[in-house]
N, CA, C and O atoms as a DFTB+ gen file, in Angstrom:
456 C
 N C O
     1  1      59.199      85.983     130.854
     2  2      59.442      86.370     129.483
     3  2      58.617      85.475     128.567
     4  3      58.446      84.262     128.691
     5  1      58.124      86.303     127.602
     6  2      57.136      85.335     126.721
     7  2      57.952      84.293     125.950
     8  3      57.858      83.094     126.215
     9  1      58.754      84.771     124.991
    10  2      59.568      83.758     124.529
    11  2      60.023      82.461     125.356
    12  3      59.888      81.396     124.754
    13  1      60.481      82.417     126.498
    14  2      61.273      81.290     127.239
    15  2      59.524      80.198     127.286
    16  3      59.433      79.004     127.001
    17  1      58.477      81.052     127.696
    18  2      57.354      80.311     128.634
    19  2      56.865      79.492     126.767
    20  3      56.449      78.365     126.498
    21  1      57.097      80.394     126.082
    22  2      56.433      79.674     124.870
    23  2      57.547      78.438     124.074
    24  3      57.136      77.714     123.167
    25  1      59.115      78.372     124.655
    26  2      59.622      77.503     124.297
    27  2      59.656      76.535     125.145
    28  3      60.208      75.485     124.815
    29  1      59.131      76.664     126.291
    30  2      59.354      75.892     127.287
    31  2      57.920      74.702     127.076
    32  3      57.958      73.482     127.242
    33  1      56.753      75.539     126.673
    34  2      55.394      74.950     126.432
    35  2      55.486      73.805     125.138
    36  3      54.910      72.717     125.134
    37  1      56.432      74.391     123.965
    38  2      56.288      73.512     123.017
    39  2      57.979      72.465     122.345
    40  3      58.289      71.823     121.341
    41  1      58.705      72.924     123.837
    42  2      59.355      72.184     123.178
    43  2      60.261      71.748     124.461
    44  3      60.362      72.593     125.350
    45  1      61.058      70.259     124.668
    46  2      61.629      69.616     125.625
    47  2      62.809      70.340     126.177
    48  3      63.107      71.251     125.405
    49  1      63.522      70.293     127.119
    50  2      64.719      71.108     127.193
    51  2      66.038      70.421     126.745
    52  3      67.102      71.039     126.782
    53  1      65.982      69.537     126.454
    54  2      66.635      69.200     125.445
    55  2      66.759      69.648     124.122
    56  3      67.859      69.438     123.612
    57  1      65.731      70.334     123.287
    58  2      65.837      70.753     122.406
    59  2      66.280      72.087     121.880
    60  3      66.372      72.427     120.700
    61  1      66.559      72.836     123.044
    62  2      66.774      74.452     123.303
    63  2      67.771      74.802     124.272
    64  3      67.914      74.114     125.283
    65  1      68.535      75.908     124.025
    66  2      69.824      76.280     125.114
    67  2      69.514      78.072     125.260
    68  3      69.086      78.901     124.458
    69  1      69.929      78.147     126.576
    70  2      69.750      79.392     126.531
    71  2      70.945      80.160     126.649
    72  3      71.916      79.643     127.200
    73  1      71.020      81.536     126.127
    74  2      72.825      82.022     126.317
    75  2      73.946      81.293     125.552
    76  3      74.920      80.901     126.194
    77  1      73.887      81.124     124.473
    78  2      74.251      80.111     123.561
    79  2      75.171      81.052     122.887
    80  3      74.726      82.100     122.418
    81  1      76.654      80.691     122.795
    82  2      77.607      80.913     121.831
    83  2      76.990      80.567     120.445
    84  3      76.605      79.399     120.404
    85  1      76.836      81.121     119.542
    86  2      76.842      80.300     118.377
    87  2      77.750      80.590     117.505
    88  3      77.689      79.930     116.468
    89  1      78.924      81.687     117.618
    90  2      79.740      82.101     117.009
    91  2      81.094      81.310     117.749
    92  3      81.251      81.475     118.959
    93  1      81.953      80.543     117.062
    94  2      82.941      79.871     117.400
    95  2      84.225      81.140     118.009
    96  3      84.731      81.913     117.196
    97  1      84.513      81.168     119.130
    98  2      85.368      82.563     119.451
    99  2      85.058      83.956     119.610
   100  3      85.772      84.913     119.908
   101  1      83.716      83.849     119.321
   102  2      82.702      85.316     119.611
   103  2      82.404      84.910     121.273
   104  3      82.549      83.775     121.725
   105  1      81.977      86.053     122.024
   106  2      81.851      86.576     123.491
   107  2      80.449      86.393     123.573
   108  3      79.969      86.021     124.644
   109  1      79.370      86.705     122.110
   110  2      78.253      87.384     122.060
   111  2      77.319      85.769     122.267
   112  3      77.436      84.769     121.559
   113  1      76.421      85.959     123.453
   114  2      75.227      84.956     123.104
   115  2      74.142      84.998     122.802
   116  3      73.672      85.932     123.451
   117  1      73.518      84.646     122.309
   118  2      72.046      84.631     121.816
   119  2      71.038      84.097     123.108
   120  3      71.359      83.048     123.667
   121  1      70.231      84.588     123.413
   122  2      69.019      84.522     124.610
   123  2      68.607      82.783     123.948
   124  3      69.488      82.035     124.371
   125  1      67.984      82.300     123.423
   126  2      68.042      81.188     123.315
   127  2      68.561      80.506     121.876
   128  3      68.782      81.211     120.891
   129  1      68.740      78.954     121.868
   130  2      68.801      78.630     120.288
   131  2      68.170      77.783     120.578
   132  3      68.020      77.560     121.779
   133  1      67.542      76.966     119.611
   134  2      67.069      75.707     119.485
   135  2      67.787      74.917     118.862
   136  3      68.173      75.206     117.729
   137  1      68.180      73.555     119.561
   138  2      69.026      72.644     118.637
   139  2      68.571      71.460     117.766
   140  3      67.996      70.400     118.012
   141  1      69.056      72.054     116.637
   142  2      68.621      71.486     115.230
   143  2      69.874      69.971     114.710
   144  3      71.103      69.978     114.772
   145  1      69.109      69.046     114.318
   146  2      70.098      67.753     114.040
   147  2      71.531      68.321     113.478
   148  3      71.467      69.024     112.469
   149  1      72.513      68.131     113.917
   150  2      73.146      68.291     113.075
   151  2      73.935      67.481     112.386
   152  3      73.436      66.519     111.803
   153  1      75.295      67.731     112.335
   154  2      76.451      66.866     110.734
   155  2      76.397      65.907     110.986
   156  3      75.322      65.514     111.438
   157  1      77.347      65.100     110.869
   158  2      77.345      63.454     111.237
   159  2      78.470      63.152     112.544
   160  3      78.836      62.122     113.110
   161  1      78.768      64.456     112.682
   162  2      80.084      63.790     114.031
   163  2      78.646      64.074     115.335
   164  3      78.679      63.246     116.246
   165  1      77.788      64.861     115.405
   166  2      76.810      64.682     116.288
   167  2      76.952      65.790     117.253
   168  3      76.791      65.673     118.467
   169  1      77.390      67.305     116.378
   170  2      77.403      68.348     117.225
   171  2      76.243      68.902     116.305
   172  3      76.139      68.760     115.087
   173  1      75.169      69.744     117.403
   174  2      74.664      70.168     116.572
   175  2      74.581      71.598     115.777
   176  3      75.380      72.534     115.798
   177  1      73.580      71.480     115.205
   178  2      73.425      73.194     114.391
   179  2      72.189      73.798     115.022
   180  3      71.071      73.286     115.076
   181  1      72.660      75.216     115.587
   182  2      71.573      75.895     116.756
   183  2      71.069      76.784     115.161
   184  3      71.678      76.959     114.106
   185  1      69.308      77.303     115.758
   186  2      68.991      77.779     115.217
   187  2      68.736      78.822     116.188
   188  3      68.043      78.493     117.152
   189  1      69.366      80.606     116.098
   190  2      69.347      81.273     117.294
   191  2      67.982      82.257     116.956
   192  3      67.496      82.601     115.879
   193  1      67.638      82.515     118.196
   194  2      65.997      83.219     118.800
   195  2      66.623      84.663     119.340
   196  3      67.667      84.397     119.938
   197  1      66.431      85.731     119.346
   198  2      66.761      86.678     119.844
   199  2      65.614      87.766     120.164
   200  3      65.293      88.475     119.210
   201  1      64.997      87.971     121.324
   202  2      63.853      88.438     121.691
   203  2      64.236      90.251     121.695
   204  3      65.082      90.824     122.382
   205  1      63.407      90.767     120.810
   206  2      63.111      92.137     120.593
   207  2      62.386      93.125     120.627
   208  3      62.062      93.317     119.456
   209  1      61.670      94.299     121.611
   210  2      60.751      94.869     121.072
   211  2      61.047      96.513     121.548
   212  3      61.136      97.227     122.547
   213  1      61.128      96.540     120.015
   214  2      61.249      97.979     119.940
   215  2      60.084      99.152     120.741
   216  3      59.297      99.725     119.988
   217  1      60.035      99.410     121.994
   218  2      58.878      99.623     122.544
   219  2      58.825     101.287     122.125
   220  3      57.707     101.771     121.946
   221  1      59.457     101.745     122.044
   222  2      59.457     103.451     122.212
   223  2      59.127     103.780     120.851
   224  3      58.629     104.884     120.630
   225  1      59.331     102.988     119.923
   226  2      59.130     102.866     118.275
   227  2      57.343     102.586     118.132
   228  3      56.566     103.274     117.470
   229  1      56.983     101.281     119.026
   230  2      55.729     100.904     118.695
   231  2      54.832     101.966     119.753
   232  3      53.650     102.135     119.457
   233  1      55.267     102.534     120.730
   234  2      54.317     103.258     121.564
   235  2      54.074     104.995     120.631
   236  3      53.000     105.590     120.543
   237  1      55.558     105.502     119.992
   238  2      54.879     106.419     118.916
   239  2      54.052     106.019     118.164
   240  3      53.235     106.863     117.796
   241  1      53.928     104.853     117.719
   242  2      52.941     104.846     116.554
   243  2      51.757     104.481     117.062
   244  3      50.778     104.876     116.430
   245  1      51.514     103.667     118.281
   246  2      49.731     104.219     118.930
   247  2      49.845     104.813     119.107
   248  3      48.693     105.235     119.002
   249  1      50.771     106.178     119.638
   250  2      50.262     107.526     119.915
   251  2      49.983     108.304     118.480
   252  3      49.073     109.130     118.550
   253  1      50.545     108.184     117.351
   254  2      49.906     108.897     116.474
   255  2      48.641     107.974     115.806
   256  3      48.163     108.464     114.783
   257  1      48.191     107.001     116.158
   258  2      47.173     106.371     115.796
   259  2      46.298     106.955     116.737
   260  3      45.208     107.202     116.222
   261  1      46.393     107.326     118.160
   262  2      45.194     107.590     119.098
   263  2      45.125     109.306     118.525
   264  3      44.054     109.832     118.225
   265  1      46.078     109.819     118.467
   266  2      45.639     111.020     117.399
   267  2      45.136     111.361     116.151
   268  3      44.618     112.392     115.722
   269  1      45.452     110.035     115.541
   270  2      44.388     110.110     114.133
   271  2      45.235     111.220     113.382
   272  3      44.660     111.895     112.529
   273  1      46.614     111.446     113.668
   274  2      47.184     111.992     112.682
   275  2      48.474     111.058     111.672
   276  3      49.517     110.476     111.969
   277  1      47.829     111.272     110.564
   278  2      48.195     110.499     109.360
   279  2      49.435     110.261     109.367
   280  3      50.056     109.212     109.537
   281  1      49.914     111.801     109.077
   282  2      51.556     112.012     108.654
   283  2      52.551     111.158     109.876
   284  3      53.532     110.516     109.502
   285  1      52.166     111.238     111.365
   286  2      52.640     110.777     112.278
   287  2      53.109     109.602     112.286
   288  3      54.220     109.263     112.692
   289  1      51.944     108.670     111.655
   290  2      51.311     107.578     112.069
   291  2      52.440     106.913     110.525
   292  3      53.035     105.846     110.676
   293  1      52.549     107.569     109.404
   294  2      53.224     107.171     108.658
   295  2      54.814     106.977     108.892
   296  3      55.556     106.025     108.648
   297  1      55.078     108.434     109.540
   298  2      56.302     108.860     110.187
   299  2      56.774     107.286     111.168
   300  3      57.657     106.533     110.757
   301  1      56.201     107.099     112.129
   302  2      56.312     106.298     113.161
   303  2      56.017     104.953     112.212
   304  3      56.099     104.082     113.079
   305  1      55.846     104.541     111.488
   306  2      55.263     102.758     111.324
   307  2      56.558     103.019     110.109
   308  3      56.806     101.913     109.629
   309  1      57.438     104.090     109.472
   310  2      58.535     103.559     108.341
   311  2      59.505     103.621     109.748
   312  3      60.386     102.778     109.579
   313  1      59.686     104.300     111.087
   314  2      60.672     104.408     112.177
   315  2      60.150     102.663     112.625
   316  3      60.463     101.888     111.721
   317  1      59.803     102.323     113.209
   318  2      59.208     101.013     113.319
   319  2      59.784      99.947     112.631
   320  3      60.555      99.269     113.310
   321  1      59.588      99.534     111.207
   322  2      59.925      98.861     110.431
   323  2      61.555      99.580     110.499
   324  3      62.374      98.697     110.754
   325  1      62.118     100.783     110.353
   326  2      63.682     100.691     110.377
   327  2      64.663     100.231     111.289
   328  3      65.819      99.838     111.129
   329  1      63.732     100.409     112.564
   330  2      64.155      99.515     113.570
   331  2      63.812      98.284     113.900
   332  3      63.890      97.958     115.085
   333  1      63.539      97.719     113.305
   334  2      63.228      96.488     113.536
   335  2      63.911      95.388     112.155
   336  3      64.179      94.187     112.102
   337  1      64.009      96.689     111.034
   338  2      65.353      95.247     109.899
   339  2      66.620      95.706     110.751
   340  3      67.394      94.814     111.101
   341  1      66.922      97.141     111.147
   342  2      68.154      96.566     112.127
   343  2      68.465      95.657     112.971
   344  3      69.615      95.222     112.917
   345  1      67.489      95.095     114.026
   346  2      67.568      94.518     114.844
   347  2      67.417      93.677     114.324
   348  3      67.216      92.996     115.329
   349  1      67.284      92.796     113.321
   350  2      66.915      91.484     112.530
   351  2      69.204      91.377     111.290
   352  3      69.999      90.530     110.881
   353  1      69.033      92.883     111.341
   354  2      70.536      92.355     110.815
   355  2      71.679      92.264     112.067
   356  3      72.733      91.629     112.023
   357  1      71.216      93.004     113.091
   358  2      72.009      92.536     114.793
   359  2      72.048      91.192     114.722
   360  3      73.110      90.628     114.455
   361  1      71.035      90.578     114.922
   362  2      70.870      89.419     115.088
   363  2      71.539      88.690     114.239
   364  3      72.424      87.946     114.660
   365  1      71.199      88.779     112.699
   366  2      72.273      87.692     111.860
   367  2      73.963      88.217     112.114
   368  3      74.926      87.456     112.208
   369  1      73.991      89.614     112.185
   370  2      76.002      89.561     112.468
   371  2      76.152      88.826     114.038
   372  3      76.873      87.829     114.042
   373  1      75.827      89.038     114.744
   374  2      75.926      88.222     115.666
   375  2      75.802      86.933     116.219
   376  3      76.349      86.565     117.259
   377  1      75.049      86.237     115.479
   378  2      74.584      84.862     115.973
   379  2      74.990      84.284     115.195
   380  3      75.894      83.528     115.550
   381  1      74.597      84.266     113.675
   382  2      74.624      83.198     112.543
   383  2      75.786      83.186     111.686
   384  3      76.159      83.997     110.838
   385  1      76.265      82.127     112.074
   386  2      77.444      81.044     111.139
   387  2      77.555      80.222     111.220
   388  3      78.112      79.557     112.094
   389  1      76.874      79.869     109.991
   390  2      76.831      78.798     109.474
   391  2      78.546      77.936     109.002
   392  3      79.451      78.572     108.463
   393  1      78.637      76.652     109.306
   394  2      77.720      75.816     109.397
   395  2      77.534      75.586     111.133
   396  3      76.963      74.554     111.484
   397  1      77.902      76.319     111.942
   398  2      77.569      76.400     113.465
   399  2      76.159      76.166     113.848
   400  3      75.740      75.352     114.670
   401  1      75.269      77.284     112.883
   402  2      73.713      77.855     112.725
   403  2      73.213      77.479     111.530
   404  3      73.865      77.316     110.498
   405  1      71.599      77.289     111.734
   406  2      71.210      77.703     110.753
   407  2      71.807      78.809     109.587
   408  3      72.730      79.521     109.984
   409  1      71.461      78.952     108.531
   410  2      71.840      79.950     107.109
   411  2      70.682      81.521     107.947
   412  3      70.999      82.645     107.558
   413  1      69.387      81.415     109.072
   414  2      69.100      82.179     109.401
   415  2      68.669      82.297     110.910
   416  3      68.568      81.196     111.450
   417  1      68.335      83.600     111.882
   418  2      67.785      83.809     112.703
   419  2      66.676      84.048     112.934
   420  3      66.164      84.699     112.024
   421  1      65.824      83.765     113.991
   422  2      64.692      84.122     114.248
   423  2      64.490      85.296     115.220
   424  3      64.919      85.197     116.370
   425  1      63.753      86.578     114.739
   426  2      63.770      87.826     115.600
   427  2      62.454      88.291     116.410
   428  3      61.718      89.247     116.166
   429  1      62.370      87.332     117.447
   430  2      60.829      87.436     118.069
   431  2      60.314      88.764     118.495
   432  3      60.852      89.652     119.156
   433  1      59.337      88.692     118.043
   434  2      58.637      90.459     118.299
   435  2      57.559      90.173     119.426
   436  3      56.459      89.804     119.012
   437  1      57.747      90.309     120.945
   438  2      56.722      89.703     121.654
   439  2      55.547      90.618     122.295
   440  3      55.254      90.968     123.439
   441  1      54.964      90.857     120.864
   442  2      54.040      91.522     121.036
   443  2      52.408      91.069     119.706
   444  3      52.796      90.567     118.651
   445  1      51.302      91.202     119.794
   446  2      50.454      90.998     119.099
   447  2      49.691      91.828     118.442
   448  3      48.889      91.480     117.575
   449  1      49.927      93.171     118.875
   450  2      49.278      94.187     117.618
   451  2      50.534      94.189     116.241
   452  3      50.051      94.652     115.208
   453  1      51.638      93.860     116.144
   454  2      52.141      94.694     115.442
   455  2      51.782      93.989     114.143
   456  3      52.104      94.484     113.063
């Protein structure tokens, strides 16, 4: 998985958890967090990572790009972007509470055209 190999490259394992409660009494974990200093009793505050890619969303829209049809291509890149602030508000109802978390999440898109 790209995400794990790229947290693993830039950062100690100490600094990152994977499968991480960050909701106090929630079931739900987050694929990784990174742990951020936290309060003064010396628990910290995760900042949670949640790896996403809308593939069936981004493969319509090269297909209406390899067709060179407009309307498609418009059609597919506002479907794209709607799925993808959902999956960015998944991520904050689920992960982030503060003062547990960061005030936000990070929603990795592991991909490089988009």
């Amino acid at each position: 998985m790209q995400l794990a190999a790229l947290l693993e490259q830039v950062l100690t394992p100490e600094q990152y958890a994977t499968n991480v409660a960050t909701r106090p009494g929630s079931a739900e974990r987050v694929e990784f967090a990174i742990r951020m200093p936290g309060r003064d009793d010396g628990v910290p505050v995760w900042l949670p990572i949640d790896a996403k890619f809308p593939s069936e969303d981004y493969e319509r829209l090269l297909a209406a790009h390899d067709a060179v049809d407009t309307a498609a291509i418009e059609a597919a890149g506002r479907a794209l972007e709607t799925r993808i602030r959902t999956e960015a508000k998944t991520l904050r109802e689920k992960y982030v509470e503060p003062p547990h978390t960061t005030d936000f999440g990070i929603l990795f898109l592991p991909t490089e055209g988009l």
